[in-house]
LUMFI-10419 format. One record per residue (C-alpha): chain; residue in one letter; y, x, z. Coordinates in steps of 0.5 Angstrom, whole numbers, always signed. Example, Ala and Ser with C-alpha at 12.3 -4.5 7.8 and 13.67 -1.06 7.14 Angstrom:
+-------+-----+-------+-------+-------+
! chain ! res !    c2 !    c1 !    c3 !
+-------+-----+-------+-------+-------+
!     A !   A !    -9 !   +25 !   +16 !
!     A !   S !    -2 !   +27 !   +14 !
+-------+-----+-------+-------+-------+
end
This chain:
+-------+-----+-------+-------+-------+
! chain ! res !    c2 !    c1 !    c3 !
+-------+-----+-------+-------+-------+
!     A !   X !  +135 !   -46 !  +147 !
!     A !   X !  +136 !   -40 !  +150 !
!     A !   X !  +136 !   -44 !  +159 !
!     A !   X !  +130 !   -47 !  +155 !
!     A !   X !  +126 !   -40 !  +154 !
!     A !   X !  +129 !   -37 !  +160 !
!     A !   X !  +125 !   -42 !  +165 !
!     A !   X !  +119 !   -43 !  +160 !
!     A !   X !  +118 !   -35 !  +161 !
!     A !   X !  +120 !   -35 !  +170 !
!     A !   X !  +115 !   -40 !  +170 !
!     A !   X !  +109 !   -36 !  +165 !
!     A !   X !  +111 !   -31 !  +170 !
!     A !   X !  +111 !   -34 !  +176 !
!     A !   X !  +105 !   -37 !  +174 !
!     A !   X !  +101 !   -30 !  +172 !
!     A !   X !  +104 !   -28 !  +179 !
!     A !   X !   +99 !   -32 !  +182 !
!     A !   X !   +93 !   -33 !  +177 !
!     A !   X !   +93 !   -39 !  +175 !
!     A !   X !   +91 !   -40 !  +168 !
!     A !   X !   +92 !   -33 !  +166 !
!     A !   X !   +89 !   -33 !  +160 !
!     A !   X !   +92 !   -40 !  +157 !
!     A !   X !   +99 !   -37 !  +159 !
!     A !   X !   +97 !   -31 !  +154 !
!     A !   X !   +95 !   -36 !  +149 !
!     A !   X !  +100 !   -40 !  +149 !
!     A !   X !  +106 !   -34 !  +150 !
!     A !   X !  +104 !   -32 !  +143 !
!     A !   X !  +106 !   -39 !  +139 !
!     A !   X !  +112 !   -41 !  +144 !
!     A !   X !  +115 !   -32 !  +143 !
!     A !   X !  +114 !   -32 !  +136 !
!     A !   X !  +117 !   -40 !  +135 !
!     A !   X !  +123 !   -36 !  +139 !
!     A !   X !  +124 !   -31 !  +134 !
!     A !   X !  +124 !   -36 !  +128 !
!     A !   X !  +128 !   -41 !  +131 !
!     A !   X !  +133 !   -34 !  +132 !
!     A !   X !  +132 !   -33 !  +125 !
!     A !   X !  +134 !   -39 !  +123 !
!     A !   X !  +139 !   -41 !  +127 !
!     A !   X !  +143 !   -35 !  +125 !
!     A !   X !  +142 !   -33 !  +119 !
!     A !   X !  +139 !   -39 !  +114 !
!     A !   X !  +142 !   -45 !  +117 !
!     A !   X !  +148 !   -40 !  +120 !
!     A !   X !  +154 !   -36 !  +118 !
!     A !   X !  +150 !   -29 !  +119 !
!     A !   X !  +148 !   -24 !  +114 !
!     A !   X !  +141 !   -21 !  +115 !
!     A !   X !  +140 !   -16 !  +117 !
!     A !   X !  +148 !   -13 !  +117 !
!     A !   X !  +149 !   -18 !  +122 !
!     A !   X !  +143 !   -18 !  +128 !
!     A !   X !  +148 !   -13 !  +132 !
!     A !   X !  +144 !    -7 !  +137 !
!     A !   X !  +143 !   -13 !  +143 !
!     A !   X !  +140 !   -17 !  +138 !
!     A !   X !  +135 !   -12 !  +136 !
!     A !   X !  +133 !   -10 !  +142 !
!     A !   X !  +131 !   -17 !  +144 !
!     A !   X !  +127 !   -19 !  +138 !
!     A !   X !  +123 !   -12 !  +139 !
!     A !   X !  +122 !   -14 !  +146 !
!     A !   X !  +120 !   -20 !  +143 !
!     A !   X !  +115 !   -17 !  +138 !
!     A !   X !  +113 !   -13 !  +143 !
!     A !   X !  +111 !   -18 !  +148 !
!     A !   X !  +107 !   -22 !  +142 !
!     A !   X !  +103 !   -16 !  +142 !
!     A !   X !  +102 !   -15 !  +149 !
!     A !   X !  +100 !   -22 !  +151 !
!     A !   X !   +96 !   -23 !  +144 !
!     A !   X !   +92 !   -16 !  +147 !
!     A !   X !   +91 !   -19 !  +154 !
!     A !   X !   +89 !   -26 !  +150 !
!     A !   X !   +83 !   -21 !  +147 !
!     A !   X !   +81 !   -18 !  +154 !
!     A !   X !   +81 !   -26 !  +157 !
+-------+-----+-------+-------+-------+
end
């Protein structure tokens, strides 16, 4: 999932480079980033050994607040469209 996200987002990034779409791309960024967080969740800590929140680790925090972040970013960018 991780390769998956990384192209999905080079892509979404490439894609706003060259305005194509942008405010479908904001739009959907939303649902996709946050579905990121979810599964990272999950996969980790429901379905996985890890205990939350002890195990999330400093690397894993600053990935879900820039996550968090850019859910904020492109939801205030999908409003300004």
């Amino acid at each position: 999932s991780f390769l998956f996200a990384g192209v999905v987002f080079l892509a979404a990034s490439a894609a706003v480079v060259v305005n194509y779409r942008r405010g479908l791309l904001y739009r959907l960024g939303i649902p996709f980033t946050a579905g990121q967080i979810v599964l990272w969740y999950y996969l980790n800590f429901v379905a996985g050994p890890k205990a939350f929140p002890g195990d999330v680790g400093t690397l894993g925090a600053v990935d879900k607040v820039a996550q968090v972040l850019l859910v904020v970013v492109l939801a205030l960018l999908a409003r300004r469209e």
